[in-house]
C-alpha positions in Angstrom: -21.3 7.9 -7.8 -18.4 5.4 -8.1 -15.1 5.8 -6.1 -13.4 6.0 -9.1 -15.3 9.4 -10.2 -15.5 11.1 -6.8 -11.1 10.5 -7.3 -11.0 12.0 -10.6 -13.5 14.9 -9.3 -11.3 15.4 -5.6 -8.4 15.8 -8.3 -9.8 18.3 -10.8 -11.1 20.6 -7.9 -7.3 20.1 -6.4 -5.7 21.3 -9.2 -8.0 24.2 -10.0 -7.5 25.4 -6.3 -4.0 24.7 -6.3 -2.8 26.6 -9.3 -1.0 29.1 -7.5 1.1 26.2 -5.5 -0.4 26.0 -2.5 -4.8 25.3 -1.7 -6.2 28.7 -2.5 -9.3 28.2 0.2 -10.6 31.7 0.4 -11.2 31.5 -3.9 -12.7 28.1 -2.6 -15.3 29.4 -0.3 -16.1 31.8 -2.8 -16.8 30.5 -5.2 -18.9 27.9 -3.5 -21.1 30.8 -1.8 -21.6 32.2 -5.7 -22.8 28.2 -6.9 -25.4 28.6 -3.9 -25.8 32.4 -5.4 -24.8 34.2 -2.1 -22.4 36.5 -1.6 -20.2 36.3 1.3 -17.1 38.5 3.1 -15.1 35.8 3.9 -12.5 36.4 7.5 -10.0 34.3 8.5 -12.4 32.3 11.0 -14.2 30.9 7.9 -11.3 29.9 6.6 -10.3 28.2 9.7 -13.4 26.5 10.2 -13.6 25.2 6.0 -9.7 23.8 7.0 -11.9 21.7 9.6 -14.2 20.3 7.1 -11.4 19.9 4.5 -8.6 18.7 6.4 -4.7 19.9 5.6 -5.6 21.0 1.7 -3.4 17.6 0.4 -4.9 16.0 -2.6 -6.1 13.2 -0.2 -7.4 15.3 1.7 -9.9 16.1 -1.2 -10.2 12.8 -1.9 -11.0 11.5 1.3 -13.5 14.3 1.0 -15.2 13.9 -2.3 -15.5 9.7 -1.7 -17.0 10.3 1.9 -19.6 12.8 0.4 -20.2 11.8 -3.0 -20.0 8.2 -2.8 -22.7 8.6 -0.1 -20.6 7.1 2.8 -21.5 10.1 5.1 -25.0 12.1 5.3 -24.5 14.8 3.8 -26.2 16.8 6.6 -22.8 16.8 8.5 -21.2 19.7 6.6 -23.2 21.6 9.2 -21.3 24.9 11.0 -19.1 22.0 13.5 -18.5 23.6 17.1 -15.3 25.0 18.6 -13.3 22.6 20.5 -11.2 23.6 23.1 -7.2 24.1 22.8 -6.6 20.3 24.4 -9.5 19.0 22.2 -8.2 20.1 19.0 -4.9 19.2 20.0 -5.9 15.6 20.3 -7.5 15.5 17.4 -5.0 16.7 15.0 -3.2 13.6 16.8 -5.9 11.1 16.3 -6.2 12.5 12.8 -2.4 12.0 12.0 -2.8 8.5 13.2 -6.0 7.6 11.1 -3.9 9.0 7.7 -1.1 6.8 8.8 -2.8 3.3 9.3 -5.3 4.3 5.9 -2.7 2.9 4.1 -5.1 3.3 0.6 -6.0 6.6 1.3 -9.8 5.5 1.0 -10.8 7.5 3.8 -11.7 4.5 5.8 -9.7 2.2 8.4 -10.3 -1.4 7.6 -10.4 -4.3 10.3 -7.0 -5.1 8.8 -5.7 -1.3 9.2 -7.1 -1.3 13.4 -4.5 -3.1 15.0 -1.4 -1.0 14.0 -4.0 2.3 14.5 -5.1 1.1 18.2 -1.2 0.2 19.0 -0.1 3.3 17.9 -3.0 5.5 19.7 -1.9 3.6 22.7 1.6 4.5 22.4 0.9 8.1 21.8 -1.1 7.7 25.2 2.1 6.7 27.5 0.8 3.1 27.1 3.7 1.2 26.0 3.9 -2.5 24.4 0.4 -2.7 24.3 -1.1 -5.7 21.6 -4.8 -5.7 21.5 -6.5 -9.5 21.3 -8.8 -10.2 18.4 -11.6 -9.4 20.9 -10.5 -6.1 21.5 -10.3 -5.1 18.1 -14.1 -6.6 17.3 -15.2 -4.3 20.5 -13.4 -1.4 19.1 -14.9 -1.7 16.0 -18.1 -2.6 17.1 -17.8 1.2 19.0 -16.6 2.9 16.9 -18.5 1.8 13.8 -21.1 4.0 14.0 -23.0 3.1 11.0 -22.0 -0.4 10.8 -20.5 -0.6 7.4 -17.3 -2.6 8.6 -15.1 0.3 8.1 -14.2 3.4 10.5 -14.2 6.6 9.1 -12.1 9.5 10.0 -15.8 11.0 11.2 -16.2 7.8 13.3 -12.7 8.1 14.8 -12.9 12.0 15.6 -16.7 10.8 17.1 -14.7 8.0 19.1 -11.9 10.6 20.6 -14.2 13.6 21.4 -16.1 10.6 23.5 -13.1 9.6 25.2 -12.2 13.0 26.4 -15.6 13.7 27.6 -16.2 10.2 29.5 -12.4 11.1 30.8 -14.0 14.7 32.1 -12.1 16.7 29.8 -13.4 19.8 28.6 -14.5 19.7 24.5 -15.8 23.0 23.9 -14.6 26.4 23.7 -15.8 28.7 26.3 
């Protein structure tokens, strides 16, 4: 599928599940459990977890979401039941999150090369780490880590996978308990 029609398909599903004024996600879930043919009582856990998958509800949000999976820039196995991070965890990466959106200046879903350097200044500013200017070799090492799949792009999925190693290498604790 083209970029072009996984936008026009992020915005149809948008405005069906925004009718009301604001992203209707338990009608969502629902109604994707009836396309599968399964019934399902939805609690506010599921809901919390399908916020994970689908980000803040925005209409980039679904975007983002419908280009990664239908454009087949992410396996599709990843819509897998994600673990529960920790408080700290998930505090860091609504942070890392809120960085990514900023420096995806095209809403693609994807950081360029171009887009890194004003994402890794400002991750190190939200760090304590002030004035900091990475070198062009920097930026080819970050990318070269975080680029999991080596498409010369960094996904939000790369940049989550980047931060949740970070924490762990810096002995923090990811998981819920």
């Amino acid at each position: 599928m083209q970029r072009e029609q996984a936008v026009q398909i992020a915005g149809q599903l948008y405005d069906y599940y925004t009718k009301k004024g604001s992203l209707d996600i338990q009608s969502m879930m629902i109604n994707n459990y009836k396309m599968m043919g399964k019934q399902c009582q939805i609690q506010q856990e599921d809901v919390e977890e399908y916020k994970q998958i689908i980000g803040n509800g925005q209409k980039k949000d679904f975007e983002q979401l419908c280009i990664r999976y239908f454009c087949n820039t992410i396996p599709i196995v990843s819509l897998q039941k994600k673990p529960k991070y920790s408080k700290l965890a998930s505090a860091k990466l609504e942070i890392a999150r809120k960085i990514f959106r900023k420096f995806d200046s095209d809403n693609s879903g994807s950081i360029t090369s171009d887009e890194v350097r004003g994402l890794l200044i400002e991750t190190y500013k939200q760090a304590g780490v002030k004035n900091y200017e990475p070198t062009d070799q920097d930026l080819k090492e970050w990318m070269n880590m975080t680029d999991t799949n080596g498409d010369g792009l960094i996904s939000l999925e790369e940049f989550e996978d980047l931060v949740i190693r970070s924490l762990q290498s810096s002995g923090i604790e990811i998981y819920q308990k």
